[in-house]
BASE-950141 format. One record per residue (C-alpha): residue number from 1; residue in three letters; x, y, z. Coordinates in steps of 0.25 Angstrom, whole numbers. Layout:
{atom NUM,'Ala',{X,Y,Z}}
...
***
This chain:
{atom 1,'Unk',{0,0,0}}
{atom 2,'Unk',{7,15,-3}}
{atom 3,'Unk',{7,24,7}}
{atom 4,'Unk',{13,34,1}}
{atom 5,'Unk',{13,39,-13}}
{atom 6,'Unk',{24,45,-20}}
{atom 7,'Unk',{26,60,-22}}
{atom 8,'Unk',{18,67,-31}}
{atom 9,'Unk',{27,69,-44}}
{atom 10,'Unk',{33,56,-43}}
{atom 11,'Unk',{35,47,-54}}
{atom 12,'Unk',{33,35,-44}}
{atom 13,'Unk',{17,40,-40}}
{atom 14,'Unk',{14,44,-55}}
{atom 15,'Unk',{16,28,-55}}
{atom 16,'Unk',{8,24,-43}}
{atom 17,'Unk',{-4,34,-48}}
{atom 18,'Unk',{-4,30,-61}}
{atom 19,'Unk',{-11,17,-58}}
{atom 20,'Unk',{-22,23,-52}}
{atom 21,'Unk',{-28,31,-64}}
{atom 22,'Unk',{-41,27,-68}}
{atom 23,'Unk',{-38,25,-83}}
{atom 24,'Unk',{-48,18,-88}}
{atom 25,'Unk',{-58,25,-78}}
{atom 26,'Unk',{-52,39,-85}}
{atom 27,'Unk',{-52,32,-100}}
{atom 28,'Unk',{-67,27,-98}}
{atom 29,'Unk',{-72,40,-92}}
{atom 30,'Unk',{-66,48,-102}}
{atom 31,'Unk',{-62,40,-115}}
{atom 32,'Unk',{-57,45,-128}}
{atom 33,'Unk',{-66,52,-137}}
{atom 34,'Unk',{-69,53,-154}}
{atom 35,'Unk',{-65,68,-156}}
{atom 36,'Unk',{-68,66,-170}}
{atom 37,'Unk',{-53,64,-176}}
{atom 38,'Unk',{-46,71,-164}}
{atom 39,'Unk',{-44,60,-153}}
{atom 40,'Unk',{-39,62,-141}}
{atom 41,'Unk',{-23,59,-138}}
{atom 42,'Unk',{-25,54,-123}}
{atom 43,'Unk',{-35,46,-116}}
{atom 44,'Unk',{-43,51,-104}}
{atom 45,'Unk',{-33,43,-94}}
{atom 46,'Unk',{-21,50,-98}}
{atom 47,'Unk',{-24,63,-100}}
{atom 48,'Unk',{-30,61,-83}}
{atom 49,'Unk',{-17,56,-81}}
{atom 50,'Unk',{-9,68,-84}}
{atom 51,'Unk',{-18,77,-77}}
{atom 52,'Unk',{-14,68,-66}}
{atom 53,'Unk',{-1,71,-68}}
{atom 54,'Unk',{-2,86,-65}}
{atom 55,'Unk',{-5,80,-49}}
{atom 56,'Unk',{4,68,-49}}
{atom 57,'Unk',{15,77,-53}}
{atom 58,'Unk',{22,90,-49}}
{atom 59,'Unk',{17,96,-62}}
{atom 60,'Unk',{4,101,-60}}
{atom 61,'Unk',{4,110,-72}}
{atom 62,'Unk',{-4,101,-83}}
{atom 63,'Unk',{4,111,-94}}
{atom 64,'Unk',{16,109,-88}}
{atom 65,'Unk',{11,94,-86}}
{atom 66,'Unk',{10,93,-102}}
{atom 67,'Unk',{24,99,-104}}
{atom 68,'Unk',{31,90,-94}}
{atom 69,'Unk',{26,76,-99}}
{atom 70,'Unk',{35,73,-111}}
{atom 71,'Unk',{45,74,-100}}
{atom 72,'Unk',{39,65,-90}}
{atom 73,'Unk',{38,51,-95}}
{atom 74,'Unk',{32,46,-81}}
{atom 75,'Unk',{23,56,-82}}
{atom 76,'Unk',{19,53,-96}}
{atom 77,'Unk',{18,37,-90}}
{atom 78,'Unk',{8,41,-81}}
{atom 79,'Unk',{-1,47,-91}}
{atom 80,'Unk',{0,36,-99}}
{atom 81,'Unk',{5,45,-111}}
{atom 82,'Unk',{12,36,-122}}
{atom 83,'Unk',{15,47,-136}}
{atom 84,'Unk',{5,59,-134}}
{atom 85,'Unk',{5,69,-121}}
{atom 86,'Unk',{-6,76,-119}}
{atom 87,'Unk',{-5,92,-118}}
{atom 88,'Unk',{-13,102,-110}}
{atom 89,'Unk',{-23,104,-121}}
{atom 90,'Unk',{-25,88,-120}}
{atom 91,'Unk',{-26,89,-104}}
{atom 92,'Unk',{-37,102,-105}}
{atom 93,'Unk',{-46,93,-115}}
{atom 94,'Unk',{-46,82,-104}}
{atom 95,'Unk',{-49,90,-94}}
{atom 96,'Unk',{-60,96,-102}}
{atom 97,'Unk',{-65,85,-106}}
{atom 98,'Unk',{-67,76,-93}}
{atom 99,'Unk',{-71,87,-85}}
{atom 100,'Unk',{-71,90,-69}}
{atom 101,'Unk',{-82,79,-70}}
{atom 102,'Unk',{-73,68,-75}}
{atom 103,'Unk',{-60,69,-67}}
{atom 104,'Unk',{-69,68,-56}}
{atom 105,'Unk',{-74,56,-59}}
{atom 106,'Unk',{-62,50,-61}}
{atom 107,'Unk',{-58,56,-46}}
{atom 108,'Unk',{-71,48,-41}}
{atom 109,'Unk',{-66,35,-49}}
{atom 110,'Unk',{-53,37,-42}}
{atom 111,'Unk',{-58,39,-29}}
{atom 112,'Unk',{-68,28,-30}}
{atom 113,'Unk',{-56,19,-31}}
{atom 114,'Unk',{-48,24,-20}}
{atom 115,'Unk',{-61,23,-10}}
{atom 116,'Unk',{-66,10,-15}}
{atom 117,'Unk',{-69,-1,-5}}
{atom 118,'Unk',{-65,-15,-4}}
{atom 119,'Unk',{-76,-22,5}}
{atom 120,'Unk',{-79,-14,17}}
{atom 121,'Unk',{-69,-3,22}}
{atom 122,'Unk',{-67,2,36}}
{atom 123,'Unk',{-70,17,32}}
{atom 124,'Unk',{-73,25,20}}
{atom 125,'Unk',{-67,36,13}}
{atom 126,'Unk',{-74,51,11}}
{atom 127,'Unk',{-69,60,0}}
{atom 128,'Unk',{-72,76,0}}
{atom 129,'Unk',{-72,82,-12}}
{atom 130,'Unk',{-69,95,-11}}
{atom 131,'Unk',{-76,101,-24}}
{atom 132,'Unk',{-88,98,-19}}
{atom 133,'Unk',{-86,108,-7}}
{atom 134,'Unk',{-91,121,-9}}
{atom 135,'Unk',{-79,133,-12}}
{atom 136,'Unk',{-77,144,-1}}
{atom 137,'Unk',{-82,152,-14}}
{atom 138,'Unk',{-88,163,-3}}
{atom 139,'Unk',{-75,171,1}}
{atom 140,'Unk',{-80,185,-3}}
{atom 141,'Unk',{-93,181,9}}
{atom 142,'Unk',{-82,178,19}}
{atom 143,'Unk',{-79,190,25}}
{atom 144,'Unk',{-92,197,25}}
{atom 145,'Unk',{-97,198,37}}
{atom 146,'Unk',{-109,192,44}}
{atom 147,'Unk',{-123,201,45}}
{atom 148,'Unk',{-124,198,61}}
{atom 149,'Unk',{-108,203,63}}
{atom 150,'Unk',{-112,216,52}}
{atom 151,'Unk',{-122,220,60}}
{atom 152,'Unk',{-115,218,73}}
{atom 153,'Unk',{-103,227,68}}
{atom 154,'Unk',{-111,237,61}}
{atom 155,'Unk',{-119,239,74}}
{atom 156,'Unk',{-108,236,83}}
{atom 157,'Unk',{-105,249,91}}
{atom 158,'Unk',{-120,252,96}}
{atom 159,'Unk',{-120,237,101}}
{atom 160,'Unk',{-106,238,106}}
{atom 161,'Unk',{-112,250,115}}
{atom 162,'Unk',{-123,244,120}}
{atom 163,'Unk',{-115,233,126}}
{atom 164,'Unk',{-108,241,131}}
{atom 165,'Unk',{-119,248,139}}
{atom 166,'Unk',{-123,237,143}}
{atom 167,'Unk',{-110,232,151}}
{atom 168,'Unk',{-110,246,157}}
{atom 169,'Unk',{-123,241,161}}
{atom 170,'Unk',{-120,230,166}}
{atom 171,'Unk',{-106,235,172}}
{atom 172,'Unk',{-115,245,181}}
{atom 173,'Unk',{-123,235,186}}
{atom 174,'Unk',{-114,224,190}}
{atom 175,'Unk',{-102,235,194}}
{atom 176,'Unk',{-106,247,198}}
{atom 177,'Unk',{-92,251,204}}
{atom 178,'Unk',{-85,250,193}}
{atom 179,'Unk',{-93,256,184}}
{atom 180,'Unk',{-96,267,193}}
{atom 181,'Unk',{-80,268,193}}
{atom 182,'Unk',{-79,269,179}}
{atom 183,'Unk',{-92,276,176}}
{atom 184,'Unk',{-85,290,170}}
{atom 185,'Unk',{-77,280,158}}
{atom 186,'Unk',{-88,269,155}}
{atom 187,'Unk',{-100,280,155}}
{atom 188,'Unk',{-112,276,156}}
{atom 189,'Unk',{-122,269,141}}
{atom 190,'Unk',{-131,280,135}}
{atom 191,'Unk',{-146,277,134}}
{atom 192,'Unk',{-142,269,119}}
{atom 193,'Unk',{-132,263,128}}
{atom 194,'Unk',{-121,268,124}}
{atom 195,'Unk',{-107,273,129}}
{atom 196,'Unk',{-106,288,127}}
{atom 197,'Unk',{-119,292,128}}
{atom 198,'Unk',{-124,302,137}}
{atom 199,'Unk',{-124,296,148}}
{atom 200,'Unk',{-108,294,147}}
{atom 201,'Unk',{-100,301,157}}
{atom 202,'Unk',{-88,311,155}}
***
């Protein structure tokens, strides 16, 4: 059993991988078509197995992916490319032609495989796919503020005053030493009850 697999861009786990392929999976989905005299150079399988070379590899680039493979002959094996290699116009017409729809369901054949039981397992396997989740489209909402914390802030200063009138309130019934003591700097709430009023003394 591996345990580990080679690191990406390797020779050595273009090999392992390469057995794992759905060809004929990929070849019946998608097989060759009559173009009317134009037919098409590569099969389904291959030109998939270049796009795999973008991720197996440490060449992402699909272009510069197409320039490189004259000189890579292991990359060339993988794909299963005998004479003619495909070019980034060949790469774009089989993207446009199986669509997002089909290289998903060559992604469900794939993992149907690796989740597949053999008589009765002792757990079962969840996969979350993340296109399905709903995108944090909404950033411009983020920062606008909430209605309650608006109306809050707008009429922030007339509640601010009344509570504090109210602690002076409270303050002169439950210490009236204190505030007796420091009644020429607290004052005393105006009939709206606020600080400042009339009733404040100098």
């Amino acid at each position: 059993m591996i345990t580990e697999l080679p690191t990406v861009g390797t020779n050595r786990l273009l090999d392992l991988v390469s057995d794992y392929v759905p060809d004929d999976f990929i070849d019946d989905l998608f097989p060759l078509q009559n173009t009317g005299g134009r037919r098409h150079a590569l099969s389904a399988p291959q030109l998939w197995r270049v796009h795999l070379l973008a991720v197996l590899t440490s060449t992402h680039s699909l272009n510069l992916l197409v320039k490189q493979l004259p000189e890579q002959p292991v990359w060339r094996k993988f794909a299963r490319l005998r004479g003619l290699l495909p070019s980034a116009r060949m790469l774009h017409e089989f993207r446009d032609r199986i669509e997002v729809s089909g290289l998903r369901l060559i992604n469900q054949h794939l993992l149907g495989r690796m989740i597949r039981r053999q008589g009765v397992a002792p757990f079962s396997v969840a996969v979350l796919d993340a296109t399905d989740l709903p995108a944090a489209t909404g950033a411009r909402f983020k920062k606008k503020p909430n209605p309650d914390v608006r109306s809050s802030r707008r009429d922030g200063a007339p509640d601010l005053q009344a509570r504090s009138g109210r602690m002076v309130h409270w303050l002169q019934k439950t210490h009236p030493e204190t505030v007796a003591a420091h009644a020429p700097f607290l004052g005393e709430p105006g009939p709206a009850g606020q600080l400042g009023g009339s009733g404040q003394r100098q």
